[in-house]
SEFIMI-647362 format. One line per field, with one value per atom (N, C-alpha, C, O, CB): chain; x, y, z. Coordinates in pm, 1 decimal. Glycine has a CB too. Layout:
! SEFIMI-647362
unit: (A,...)
xx: (X,...)
yy: (Y,...)
zz: (Z,...)
***
This chain:
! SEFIMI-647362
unit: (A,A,A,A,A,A,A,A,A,A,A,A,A,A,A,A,A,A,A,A,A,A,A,A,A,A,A,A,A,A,A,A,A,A,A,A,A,A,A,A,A,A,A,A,A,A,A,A,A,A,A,A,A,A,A,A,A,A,A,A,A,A,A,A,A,A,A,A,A,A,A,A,A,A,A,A,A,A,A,A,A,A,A,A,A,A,A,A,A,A,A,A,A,A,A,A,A,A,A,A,A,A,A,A,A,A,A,A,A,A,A,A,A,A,A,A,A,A,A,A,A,A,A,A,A,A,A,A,A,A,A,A,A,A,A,A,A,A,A,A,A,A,A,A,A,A,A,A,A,A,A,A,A,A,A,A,A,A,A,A,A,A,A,A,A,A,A,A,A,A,A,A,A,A,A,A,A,A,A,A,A,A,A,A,A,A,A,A,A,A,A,A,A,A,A,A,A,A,A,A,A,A,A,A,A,A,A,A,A,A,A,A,A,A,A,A,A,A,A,A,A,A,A,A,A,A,A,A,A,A,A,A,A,A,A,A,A,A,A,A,A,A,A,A,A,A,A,A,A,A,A,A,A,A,A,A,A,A,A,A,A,A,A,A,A,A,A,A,A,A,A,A,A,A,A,A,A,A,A,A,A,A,A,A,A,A,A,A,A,A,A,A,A,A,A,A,A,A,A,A,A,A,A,A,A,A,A,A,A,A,A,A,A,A,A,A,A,A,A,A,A,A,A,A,A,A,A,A,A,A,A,A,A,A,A,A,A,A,A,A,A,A,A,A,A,A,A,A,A,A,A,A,A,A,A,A,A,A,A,A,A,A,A,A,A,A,A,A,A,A,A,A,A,A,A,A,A,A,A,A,A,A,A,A,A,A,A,A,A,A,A,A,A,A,A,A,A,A,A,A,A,A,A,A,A,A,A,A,A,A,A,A,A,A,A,A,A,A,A,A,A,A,A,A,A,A,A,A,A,A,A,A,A,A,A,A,A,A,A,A,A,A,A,A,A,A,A,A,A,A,A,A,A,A,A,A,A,A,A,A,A,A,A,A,A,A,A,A,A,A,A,A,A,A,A,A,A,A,A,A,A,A,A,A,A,A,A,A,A,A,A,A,A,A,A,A,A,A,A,A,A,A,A,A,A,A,A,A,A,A,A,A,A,A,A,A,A,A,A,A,A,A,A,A,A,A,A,A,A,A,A,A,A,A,A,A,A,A,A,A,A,A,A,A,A,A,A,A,A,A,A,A,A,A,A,A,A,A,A,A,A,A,A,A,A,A,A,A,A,A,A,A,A,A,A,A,A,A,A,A,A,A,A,A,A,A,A,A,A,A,A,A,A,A,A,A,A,A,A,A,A,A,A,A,A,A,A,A,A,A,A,A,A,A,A,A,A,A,A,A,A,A,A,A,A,A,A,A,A,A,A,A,A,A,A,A,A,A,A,A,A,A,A,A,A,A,A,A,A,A,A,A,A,A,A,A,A,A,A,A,A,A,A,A,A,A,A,A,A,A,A,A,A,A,A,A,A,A,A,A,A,A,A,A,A,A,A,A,A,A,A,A,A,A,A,A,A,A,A,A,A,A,A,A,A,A,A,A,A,A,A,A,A,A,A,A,A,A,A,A,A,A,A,A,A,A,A,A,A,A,A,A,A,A,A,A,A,A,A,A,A,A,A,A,A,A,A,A,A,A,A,A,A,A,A)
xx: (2718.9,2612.9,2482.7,2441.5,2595.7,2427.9,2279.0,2187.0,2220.9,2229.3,2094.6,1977.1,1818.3,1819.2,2046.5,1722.4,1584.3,1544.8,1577.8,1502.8,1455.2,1414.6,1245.2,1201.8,1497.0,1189.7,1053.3,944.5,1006.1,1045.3,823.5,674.7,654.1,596.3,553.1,675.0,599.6,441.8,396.2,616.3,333.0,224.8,167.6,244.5,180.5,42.5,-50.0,-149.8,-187.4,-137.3,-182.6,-298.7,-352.5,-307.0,-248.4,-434.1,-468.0,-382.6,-376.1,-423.3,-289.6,-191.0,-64.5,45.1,-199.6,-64.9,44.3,153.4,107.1,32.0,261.8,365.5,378.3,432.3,525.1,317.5,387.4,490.8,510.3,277.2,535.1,644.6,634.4,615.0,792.1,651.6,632.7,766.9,816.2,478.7,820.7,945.6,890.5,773.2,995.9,978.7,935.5,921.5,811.7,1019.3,1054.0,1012.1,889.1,850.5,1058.7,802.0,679.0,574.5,460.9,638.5,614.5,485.2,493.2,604.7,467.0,411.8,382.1,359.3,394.8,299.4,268.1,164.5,109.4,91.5,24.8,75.6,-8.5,-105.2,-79.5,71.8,-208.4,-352.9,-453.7,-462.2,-437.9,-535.8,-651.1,-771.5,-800.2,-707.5,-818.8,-903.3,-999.3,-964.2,-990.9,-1076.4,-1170.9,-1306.1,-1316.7,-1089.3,-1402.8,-1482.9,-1475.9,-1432.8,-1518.6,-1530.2,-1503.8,-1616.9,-1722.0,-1450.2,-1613.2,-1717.3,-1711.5,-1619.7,-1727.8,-1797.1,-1793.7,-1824.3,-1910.8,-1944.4,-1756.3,-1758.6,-1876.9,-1893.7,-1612.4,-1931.9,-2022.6,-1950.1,-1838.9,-2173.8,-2004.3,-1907.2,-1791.9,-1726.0,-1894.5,-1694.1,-1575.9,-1526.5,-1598.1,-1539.2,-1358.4,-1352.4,-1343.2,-1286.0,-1229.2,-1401.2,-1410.9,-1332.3,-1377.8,-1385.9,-1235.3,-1083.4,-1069.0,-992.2,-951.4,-1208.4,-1157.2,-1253.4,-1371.0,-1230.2,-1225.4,-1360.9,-1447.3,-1556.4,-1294.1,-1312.7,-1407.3,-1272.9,-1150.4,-1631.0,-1338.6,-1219.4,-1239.2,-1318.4,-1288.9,-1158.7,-1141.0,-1098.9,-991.5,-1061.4,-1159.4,-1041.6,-947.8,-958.0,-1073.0,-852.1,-749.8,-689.9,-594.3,-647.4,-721.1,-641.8,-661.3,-565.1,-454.5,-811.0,-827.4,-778.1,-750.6,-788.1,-751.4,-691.4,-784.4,-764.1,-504.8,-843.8,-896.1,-820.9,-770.1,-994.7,-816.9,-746.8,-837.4,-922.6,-646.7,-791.7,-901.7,-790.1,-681.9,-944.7,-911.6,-871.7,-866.4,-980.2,-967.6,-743.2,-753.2,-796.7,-789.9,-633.7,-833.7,-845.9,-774.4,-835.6,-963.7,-614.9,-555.6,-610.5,-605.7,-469.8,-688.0,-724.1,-871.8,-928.4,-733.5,-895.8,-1001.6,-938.3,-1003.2,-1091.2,-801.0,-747.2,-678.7,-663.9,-709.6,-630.1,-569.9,-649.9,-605.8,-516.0,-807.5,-842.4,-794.0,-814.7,-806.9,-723.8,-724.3,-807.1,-852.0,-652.7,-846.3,-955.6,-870.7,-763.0,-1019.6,-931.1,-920.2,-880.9,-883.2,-1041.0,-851.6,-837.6,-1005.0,-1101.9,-669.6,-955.6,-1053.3,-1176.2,-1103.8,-1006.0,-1308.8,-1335.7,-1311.2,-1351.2,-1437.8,-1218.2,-1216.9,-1083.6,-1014.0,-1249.3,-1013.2,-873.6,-899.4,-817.5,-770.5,-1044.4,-1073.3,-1000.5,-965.6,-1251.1,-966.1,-896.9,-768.1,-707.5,-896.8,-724.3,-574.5,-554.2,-449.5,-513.1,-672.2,-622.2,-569.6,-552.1,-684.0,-529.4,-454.5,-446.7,-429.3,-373.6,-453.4,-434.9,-302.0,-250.1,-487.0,-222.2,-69.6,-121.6,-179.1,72.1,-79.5,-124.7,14.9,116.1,-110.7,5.8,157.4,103.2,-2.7,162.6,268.8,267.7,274.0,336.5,425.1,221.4,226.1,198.2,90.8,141.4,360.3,354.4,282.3,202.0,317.5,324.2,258.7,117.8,61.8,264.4,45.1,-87.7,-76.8,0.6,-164.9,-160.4,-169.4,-276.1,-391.6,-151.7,-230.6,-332.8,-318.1,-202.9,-343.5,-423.2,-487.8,-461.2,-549.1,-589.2,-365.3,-404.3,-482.5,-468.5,-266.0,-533.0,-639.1,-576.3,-608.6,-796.4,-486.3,-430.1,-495.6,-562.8,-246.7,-463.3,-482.3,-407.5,-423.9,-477.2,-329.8,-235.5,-84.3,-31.4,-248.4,-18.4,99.1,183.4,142.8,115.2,299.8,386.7,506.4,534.5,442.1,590.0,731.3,707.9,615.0,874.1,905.0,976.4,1092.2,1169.7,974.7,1157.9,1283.1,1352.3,1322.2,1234.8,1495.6,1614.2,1627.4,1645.6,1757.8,1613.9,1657.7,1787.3,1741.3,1519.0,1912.1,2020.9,1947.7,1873.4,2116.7,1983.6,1974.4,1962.0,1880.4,2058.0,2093.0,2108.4,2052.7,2081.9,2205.1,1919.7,1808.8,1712.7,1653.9,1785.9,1650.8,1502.6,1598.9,1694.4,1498.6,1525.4,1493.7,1408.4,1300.3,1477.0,1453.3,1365.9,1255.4,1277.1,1531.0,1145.1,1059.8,1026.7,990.2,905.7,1038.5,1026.2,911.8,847.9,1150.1,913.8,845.3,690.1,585.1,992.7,688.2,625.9,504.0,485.8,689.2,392.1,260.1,220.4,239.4,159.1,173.2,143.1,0.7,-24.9,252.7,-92.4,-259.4,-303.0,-293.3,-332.0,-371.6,-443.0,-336.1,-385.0,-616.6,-206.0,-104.8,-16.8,53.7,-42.7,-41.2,-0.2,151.8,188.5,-73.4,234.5,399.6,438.1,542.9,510.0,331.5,323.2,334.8,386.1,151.7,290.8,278.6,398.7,414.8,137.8,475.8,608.8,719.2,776.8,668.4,735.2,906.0,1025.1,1147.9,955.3,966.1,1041.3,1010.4,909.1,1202.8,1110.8,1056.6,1155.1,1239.7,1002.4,1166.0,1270.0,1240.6,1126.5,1266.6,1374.6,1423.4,1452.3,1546.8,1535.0,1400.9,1416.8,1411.8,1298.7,1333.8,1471.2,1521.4,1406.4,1420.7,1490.9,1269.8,1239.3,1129.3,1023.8,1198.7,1132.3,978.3,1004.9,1116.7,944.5,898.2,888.0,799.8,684.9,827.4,829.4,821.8,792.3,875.1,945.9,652.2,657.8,636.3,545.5,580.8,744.3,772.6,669.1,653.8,929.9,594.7,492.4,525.8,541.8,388.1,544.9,532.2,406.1,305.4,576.2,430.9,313.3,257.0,138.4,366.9,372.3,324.5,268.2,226.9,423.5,241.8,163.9,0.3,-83.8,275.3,-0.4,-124.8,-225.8,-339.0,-105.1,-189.2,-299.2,-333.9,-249.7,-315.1,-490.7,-525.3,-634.1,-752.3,-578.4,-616.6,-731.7,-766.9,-697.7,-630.9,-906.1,-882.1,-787.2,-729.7,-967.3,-773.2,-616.2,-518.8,-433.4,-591.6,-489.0,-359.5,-385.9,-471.5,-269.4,-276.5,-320.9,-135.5,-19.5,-351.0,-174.4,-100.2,-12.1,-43.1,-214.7,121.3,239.5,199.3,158.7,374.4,223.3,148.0,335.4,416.3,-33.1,346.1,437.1,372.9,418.7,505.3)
yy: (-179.2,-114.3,-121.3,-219.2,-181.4,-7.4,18.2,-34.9,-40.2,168.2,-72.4,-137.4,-156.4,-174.1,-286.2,-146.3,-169.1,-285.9,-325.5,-81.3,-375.8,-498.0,-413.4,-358.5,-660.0,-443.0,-383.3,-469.5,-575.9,-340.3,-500.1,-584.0,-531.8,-427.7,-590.4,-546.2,-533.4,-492.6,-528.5,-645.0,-439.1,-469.1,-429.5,-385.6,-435.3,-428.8,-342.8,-291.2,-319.6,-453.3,-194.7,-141.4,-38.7,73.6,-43.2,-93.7,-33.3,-130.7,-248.8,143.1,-54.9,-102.0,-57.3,-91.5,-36.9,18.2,16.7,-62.4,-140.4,109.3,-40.2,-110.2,-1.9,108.3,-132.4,-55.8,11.9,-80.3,-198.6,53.9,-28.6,-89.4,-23.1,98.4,-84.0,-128.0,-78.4,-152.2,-233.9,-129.4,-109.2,-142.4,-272.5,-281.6,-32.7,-381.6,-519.6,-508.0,-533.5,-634.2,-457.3,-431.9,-419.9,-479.7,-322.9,-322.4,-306.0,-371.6,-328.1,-187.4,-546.2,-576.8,-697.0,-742.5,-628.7,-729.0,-856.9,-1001.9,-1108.8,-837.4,-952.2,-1084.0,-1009.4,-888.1,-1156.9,-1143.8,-1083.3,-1202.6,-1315.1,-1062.7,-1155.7,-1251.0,-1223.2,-1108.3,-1199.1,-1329.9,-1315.9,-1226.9,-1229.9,-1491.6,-1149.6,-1088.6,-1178.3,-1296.1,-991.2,-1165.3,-1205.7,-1079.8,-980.4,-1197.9,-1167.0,-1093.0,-981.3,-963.8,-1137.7,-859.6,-726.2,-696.4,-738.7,-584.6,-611.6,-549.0,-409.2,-345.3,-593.1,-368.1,-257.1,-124.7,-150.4,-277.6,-25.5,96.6,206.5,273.7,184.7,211.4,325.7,468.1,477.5,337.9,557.5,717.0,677.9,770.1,852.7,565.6,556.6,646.6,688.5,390.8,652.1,758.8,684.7,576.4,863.1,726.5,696.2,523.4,419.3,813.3,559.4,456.2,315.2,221.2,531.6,344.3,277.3,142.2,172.3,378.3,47.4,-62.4,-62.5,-20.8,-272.4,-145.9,-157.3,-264.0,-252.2,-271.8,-335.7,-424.4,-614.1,-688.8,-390.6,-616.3,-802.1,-858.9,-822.1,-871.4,-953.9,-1059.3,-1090.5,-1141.2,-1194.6,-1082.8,-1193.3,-1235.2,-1169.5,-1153.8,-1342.6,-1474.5,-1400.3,-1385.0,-1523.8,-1335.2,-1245.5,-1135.8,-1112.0,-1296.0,-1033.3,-904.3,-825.7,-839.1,-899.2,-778.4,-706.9,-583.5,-491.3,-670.4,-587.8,-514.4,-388.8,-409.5,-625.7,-309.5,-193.8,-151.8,-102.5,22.6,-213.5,-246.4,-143.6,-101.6,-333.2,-51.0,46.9,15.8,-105.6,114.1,79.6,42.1,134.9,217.4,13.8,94.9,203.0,278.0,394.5,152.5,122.6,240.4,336.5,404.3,146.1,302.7,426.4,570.5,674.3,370.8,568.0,604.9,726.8,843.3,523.7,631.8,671.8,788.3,868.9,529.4,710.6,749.3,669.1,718.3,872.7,534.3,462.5,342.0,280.2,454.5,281.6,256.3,101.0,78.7,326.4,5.3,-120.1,-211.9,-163.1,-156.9,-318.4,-408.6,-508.0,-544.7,-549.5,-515.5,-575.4,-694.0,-768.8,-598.5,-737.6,-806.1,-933.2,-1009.0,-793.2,-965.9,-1127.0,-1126.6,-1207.5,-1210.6,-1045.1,-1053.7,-1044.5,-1005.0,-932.2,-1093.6,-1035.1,-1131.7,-1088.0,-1034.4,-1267.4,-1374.2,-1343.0,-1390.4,-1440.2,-1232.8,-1176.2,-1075.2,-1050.7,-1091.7,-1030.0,-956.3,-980.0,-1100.2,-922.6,-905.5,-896.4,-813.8,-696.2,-893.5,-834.1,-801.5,-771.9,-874.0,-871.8,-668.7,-651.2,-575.3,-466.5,-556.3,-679.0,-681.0,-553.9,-572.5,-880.4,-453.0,-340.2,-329.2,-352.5,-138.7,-269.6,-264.9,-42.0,23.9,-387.3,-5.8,107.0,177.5,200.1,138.3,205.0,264.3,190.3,244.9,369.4,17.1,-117.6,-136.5,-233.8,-111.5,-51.2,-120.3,-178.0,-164.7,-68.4,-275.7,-306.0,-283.4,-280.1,-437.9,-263.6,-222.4,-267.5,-285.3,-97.2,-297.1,-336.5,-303.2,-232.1,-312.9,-329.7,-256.1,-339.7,-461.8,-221.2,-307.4,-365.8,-346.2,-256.3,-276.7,-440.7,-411.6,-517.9,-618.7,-440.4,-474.8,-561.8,-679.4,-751.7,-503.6,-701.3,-821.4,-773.9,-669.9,-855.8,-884.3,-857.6,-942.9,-1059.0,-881.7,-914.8,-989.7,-1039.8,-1158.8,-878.5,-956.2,-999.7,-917.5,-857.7,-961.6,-956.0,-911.5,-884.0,-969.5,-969.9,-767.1,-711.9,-625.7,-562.8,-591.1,-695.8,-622.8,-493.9,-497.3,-722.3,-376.1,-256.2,-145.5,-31.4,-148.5,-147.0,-81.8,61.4,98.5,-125.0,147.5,269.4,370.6,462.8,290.6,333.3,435.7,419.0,488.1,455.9,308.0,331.2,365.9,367.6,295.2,414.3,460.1,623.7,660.6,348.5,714.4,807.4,901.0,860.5,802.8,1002.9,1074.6,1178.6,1212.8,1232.4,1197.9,1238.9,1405.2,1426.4,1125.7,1488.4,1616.3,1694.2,1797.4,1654.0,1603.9,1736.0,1583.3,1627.8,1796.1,1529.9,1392.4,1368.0,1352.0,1278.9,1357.5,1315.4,1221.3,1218.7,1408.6,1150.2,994.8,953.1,899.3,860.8,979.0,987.4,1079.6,1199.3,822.0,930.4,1015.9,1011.0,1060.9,956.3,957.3,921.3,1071.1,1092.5,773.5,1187.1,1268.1,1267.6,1184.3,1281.5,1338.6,1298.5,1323.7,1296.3,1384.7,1382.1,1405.0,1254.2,1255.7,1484.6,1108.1,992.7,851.6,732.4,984.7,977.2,890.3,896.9,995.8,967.8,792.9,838.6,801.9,805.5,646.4,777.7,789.5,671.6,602.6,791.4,652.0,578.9,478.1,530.7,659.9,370.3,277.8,251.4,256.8,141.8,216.9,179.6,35.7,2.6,257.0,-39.2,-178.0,-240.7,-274.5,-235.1,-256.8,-303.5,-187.8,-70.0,-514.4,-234.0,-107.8,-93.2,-48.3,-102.5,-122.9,-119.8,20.9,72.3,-267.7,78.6,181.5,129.4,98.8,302.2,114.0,95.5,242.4,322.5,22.2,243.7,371.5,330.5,250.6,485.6,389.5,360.8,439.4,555.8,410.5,392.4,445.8,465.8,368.7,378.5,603.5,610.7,596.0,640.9,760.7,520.5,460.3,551.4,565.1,334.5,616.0,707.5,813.2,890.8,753.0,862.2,978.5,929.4,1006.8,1093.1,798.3,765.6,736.4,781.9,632.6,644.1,636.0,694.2,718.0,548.9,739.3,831.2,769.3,788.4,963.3,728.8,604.9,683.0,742.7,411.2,651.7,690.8,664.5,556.1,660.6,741.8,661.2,698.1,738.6,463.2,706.3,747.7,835.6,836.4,614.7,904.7,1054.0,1053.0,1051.8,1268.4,1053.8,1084.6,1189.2,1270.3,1158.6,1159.2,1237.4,1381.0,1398.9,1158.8,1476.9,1622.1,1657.3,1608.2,1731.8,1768.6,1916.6,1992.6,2103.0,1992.6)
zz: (-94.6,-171.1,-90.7,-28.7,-311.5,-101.6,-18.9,-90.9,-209.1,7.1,-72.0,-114.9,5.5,127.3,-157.2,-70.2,-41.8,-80.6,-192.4,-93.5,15.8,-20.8,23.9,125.2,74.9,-115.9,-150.7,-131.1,-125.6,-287.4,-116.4,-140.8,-224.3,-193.2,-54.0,-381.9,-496.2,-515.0,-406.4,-544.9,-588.7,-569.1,-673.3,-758.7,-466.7,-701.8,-842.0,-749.2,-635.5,-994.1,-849.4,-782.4,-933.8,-955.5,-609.7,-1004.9,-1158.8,-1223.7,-1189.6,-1200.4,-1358.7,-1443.1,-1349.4,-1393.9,-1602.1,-1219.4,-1183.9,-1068.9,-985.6,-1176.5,-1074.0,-991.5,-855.5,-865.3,-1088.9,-726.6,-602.8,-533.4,-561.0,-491.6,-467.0,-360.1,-251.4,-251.9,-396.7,-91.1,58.0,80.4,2.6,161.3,203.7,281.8,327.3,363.4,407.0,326.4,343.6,467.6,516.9,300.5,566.6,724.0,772.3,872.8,772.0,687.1,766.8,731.5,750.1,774.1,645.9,595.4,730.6,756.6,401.7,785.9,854.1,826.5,876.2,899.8,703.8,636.2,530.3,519.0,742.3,422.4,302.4,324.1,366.9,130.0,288.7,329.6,214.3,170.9,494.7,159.0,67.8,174.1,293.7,8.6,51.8,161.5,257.5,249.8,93.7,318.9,416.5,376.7,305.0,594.5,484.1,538.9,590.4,704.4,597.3,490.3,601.9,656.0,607.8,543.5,774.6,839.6,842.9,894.4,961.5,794.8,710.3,870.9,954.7,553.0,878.1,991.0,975.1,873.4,981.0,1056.8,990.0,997.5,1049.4,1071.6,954.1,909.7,899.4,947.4,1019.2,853.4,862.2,703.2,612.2,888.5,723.1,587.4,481.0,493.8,576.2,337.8,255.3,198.2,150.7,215.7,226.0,207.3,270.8,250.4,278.6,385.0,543.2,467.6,447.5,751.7,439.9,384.2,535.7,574.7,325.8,604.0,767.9,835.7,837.5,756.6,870.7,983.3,938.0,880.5,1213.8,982.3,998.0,1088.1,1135.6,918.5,1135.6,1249.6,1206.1,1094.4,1301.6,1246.6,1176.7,1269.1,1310.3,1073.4,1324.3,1415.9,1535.7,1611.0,1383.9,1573.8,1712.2,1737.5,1855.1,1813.4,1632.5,1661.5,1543.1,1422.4,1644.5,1576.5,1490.3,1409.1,1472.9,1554.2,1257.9,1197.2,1067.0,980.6,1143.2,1095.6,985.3,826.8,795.0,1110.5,771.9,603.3,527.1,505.9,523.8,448.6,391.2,231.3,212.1,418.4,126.6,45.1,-83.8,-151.6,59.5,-99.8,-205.3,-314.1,-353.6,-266.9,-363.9,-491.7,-495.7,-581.4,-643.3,-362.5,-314.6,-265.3,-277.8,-179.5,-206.0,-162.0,-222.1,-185.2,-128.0,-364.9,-457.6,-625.5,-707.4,-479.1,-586.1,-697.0,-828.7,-939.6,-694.1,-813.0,-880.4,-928.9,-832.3,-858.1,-1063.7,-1106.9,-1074.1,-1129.2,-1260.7,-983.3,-950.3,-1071.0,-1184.0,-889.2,-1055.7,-1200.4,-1227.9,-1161.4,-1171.7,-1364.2,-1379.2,-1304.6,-1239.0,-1452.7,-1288.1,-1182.7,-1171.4,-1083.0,-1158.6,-1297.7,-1307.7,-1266.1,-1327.6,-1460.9,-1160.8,-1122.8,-968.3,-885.3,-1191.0,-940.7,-774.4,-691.1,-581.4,-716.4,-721.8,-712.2,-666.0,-569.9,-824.5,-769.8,-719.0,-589.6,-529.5,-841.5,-568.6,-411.4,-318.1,-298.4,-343.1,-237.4,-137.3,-29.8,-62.0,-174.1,82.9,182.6,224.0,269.1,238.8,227.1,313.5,425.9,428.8,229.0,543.2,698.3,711.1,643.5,811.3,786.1,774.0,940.4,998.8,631.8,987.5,1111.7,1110.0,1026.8,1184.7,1182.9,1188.5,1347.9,1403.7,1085.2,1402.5,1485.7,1591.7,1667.4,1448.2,1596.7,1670.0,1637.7,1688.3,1832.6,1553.9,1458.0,1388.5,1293.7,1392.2,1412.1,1241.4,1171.2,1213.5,1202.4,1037.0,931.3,816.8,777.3,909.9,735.9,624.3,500.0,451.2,634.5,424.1,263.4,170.3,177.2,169.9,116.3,1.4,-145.6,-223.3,6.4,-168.1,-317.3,-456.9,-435.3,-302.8,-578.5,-674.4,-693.1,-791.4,-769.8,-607.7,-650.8,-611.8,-651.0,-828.3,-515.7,-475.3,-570.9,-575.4,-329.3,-655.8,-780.3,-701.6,-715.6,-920.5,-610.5,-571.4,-447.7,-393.5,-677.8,-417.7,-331.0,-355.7,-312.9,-249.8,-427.6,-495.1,-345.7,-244.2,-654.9,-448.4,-391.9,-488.6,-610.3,-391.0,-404.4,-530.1,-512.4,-509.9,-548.8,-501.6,-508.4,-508.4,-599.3,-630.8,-377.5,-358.2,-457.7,-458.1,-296.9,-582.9,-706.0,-782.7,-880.2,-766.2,-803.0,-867.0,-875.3,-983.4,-889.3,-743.6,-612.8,-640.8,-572.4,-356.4,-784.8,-757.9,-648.5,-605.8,-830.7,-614.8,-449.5,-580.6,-696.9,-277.8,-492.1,-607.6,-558.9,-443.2,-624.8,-631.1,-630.4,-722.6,-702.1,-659.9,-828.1,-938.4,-944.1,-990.2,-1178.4,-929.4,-981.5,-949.8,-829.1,-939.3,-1032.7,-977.3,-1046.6,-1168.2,-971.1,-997.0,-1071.8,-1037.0,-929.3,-1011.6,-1130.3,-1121.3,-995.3,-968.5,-1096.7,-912.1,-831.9,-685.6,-584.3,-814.1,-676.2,-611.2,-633.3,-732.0,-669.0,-498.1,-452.8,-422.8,-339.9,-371.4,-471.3,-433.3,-296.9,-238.3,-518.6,-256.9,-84.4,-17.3,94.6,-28.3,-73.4,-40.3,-102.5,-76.2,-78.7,-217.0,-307.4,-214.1,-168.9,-470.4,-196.7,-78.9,-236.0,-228.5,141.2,-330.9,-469.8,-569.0,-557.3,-445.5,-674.2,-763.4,-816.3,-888.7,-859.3,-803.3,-830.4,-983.8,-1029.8,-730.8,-1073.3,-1191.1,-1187.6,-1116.0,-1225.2,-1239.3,-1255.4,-1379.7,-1414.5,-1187.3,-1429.5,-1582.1,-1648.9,-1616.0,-1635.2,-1762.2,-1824.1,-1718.7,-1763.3,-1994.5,-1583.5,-1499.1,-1431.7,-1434.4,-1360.8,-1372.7,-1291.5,-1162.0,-1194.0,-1371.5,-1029.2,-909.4,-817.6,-774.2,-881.4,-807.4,-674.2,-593.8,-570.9,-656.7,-498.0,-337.3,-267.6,-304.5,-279.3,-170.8,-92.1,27.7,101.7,-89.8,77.0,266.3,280.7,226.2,359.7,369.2,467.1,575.7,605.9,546.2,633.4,744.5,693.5,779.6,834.7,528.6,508.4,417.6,371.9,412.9,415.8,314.2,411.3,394.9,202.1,540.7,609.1,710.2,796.8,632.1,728.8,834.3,935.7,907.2,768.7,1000.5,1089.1,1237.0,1319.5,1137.3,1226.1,1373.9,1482.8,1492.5,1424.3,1548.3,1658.9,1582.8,1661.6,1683.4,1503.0,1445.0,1312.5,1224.1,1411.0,1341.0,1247.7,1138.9,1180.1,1414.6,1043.5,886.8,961.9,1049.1,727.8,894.3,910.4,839.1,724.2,841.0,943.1,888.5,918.9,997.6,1015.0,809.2,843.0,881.5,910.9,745.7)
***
């Protein structure tokens, strides 16, 4: 049986999931240094252990409304490797790390979920009564140096 081992995450009231492969590290945020003209999404960069890394921020990204401020405690950093970068996500709180059987990760066709474009759903996993959206990575972030999976 096929299966996905996911990084769980929130970001609002909702549940995302990234391919564990491409997570590196999850880290409390740090100090950012903020980019000038950088895009909207981009917070700015961080050291982390001498490599400087540029911090995306989903629910800027997303058009999703952050969690409340007394949950700032719960953030998170998922350090992702992209195409030998690494980069930054800025989430509300990472929960798990699920195993999810292939025949439950619906592929998404008709589906828009807020401000989360189905252009960015690689689909949607079923997990007892939870709903899990799977995020490509190669189409959400657009950084300088590296440019978003275009058709």
């Amino acid at each position: 049986m096929q299966e996905r081992q996911l990084v769980v995450f929130a970001l609002g009231k909702e549940e995302f999931g990234i391919e564990i492969s491409r997570v590196r590290e999850i880290v409390r945020p740090q100090n950012i240094t903020a980019i000038p003209q950088a895009l909207e999404y981009v917070m700015g960069i961080v050291n982390l252990r001498g490599q400087i890394v540029p911090i995306v921020d989903l629910n800027t990204r997303f058009r999703i409304a952050g969690g409340p401020a007394s949950e700032e405690s719960r953030k998170r950093i998922i350090v992702v490797n992209m195409e030998g970068r690494d980069i930054g996500i800025l989430v509300d709180g990472v929960s798990e790390i699920l195993r999810i059987p292939e025949e439950s990760i619906d592929p998404t066709t008709t589906i828009r979920s807020g401000g989360v474009s189905q252009d960015f759903i690689q689909g949607i996993a079923k997990v007892d009564d939870r709903l899990i959206i799977i995020l490509d990575l190669n189409r959400i972030i657009d950084l300088p140096g590296h440019t978003a999976h275009e058709e």
